[in-house]
C-alpha positions as CSV (number, residue, x, y, z in Angstrom):
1,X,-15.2,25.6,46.6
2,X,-15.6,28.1,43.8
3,X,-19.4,28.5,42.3
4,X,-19.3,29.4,38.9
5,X,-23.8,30.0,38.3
6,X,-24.7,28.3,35.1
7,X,-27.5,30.8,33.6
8,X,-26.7,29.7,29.9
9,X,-24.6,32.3,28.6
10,X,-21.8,30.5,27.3
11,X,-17.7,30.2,28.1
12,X,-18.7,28.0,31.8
13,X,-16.6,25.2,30.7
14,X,-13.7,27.2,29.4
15,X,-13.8,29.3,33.0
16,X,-14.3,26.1,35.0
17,X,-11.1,24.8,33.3
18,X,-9.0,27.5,33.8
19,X,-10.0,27.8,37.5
20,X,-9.3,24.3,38.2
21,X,-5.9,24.6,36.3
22,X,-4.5,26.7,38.9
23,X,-5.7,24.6,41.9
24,X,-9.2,26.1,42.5
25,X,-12.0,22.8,43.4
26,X,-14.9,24.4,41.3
27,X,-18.9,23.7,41.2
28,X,-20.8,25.2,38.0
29,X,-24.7,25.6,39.4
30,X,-27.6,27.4,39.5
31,X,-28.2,26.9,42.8
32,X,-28.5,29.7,45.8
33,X,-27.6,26.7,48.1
34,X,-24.5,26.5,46.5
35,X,-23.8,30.2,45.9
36,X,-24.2,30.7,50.1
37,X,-22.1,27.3,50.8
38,X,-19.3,28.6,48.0
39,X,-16.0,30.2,49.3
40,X,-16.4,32.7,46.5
41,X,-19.0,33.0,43.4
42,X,-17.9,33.9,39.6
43,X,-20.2,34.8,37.5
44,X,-19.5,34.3,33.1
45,X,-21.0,35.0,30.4
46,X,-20.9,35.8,26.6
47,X,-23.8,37.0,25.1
48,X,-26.9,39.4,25.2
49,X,-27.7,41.0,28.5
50,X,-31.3,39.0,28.4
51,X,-29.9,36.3,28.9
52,X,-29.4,37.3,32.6
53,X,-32.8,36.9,33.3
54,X,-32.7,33.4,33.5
55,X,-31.6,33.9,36.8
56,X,-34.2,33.1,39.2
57,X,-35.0,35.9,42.1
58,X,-33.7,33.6,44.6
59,X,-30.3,33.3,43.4
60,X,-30.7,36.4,42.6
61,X,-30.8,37.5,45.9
62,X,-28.5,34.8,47.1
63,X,-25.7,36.6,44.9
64,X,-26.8,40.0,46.3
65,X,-26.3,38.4,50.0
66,X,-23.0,36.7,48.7
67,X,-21.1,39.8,47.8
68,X,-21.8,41.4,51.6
69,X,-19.6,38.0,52.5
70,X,-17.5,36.5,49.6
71,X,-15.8,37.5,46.9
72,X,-17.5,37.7,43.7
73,X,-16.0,38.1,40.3
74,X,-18.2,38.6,37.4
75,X,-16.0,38.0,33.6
76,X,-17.6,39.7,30.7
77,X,-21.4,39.5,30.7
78,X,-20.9,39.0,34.1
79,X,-19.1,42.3,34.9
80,X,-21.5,44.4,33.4
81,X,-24.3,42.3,35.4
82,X,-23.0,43.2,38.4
83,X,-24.2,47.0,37.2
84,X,-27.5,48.5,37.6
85,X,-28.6,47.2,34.1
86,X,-27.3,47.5,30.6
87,X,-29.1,49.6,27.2
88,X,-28.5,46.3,25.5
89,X,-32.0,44.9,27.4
90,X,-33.8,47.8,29.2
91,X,-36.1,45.7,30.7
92,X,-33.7,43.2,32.4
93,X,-32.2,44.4,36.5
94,X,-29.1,44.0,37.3
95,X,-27.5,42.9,39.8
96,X,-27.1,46.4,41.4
97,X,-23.6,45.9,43.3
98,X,-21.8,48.9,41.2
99,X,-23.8,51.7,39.9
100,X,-24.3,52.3,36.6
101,X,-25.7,51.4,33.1
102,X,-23.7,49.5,30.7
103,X,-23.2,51.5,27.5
104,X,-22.7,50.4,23.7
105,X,-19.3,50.6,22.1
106,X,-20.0,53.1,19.4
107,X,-18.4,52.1,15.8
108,X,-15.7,54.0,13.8
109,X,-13.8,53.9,10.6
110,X,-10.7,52.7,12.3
111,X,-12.8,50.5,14.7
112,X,-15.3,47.8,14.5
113,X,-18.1,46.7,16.6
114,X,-17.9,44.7,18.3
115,X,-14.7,44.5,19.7
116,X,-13.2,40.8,19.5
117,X,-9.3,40.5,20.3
118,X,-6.4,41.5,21.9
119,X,-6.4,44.7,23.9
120,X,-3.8,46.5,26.8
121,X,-5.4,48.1,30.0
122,X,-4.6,51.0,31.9
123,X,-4.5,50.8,35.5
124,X,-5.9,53.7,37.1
125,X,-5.1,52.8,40.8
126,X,-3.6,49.5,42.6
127,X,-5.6,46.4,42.9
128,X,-5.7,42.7,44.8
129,X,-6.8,41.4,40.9
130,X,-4.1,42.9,38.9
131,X,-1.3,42.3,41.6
132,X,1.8,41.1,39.6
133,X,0.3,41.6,36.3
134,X,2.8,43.4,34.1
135,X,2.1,47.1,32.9
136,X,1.0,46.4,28.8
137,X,-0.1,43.1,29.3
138,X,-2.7,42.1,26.4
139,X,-6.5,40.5,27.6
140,X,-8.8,39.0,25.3
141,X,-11.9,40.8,24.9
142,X,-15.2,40.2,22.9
143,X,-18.1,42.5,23.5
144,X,-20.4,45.3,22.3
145,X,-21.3,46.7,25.5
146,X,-19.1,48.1,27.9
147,X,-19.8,49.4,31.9
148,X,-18.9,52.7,32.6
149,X,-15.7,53.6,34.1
150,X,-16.7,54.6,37.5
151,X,-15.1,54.5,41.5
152,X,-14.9,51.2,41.0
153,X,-12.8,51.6,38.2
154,X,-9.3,49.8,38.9
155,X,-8.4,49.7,35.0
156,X,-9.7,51.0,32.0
157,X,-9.6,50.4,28.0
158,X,-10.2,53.1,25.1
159,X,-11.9,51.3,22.4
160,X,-14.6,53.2,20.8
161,X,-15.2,55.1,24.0
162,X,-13.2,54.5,27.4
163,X,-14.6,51.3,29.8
164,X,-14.5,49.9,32.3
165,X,-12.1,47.1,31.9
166,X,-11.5,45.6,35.4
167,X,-13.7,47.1,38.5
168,X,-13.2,46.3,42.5
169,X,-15.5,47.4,45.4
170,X,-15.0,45.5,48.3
171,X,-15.8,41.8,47.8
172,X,-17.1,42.7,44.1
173,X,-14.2,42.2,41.1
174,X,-14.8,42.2,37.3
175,X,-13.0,41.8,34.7
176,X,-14.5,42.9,30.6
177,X,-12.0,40.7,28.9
178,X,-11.7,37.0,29.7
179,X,-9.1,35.7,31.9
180,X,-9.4,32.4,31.2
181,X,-8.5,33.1,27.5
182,X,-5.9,35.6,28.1
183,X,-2.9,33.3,28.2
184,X,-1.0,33.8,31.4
185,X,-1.4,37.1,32.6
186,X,-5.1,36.3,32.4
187,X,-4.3,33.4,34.8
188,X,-2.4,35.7,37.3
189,X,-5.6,37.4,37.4
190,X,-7.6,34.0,38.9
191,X,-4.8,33.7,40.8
192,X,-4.9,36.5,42.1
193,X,-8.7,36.1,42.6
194,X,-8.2,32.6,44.7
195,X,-5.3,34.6,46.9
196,X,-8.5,37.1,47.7
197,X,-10.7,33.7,48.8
């Protein structure tokens, strides 16, 4: 069973769906219970950073213990979560699993903040997510604030300044743009996920 935590922050159903499209038996909760029964944890979101603090400390810390056991993806909000904090809401922790501080996308003439569409990613090393994917495959991003590309870094995107994109440490993954509404190179990527589990 996949636990996808329900703190609020938008785009659960639309994950849920996708995960159970490709075979995955799937439990949306808020729950640490279900976070340390779970076979692996994702963790969505859209929306402002603050809204991570609707997580209780004890799932908090039932996520922290997780990742030392399972794998956990966090999509969007939930990728830069898994990072120290974010300047979008000083005062809200995160999770603290990759280090570093999640940055704004800074606006140009040429591009707009914040960045909604279709976007390529560059792989910077191989990765158990993006086996299989093909090179210039488009994801579906919408965000203001971007982590930084870091060791965990697996693949990066320029928009505004360079982010990361898609990060893997061990049992952490992340992706920045949304798999679930990338078509079907974003599904390879649960896929891919599961095959992890």
């Amino acid at each position: 069973m996949i636990a996808i935590v329900d703190y609020g922050a938008g785009n659960l159903t639309s994950v849920a769906r996708a995960f159970t499209a490709v075979g995955a038996s799937v439990k949306a909760t808020r729950s640490e219970a279900d976070v340390a029964a779970a076979d692996a944890v994702v963790i969505p979101g859209v929306g402002h950073f603050r809204s991570t603090a609707a997580i209780s400390d004890a799932l908090r810390a039932a996520l922290t213990g997780a990742a030392q056991e399972k794998p956990v993806l966090g999509i969007c909000l939930g990728l830069q979560f898994l990072f120290d904090g974010s300047d979008e809401s000083p005062g809200c922790r995160g999770l603290g699993l990759l280090r570093g501080q999640s940055r704004p996308l800074l606006p140009s003439a040429s591009e707009k903040v914040p960045h909604v569409g279709w976007n390529t990613i560059v792989a910077l090393r191989p990765s158990r997510l993006l086996d299989g994917v093909p090179a210039g495959s488009p994801f579906y991003f919408t965000h203001s604030y971007a982590a930084p590309v870091t060791s965990a870094c697996i693949a990066s995107t320029d928009y505004t300044i360079p982010f990361a994109a898609v990060v893997e440490a061990g049992n952490v993954f992340g992706t920045q743009f949304h798999p679930e509404k990338s078509g079907e190179a974003g599904l390879r990527v649960i896929r891919n996920f599961l095959d992890v589990v």
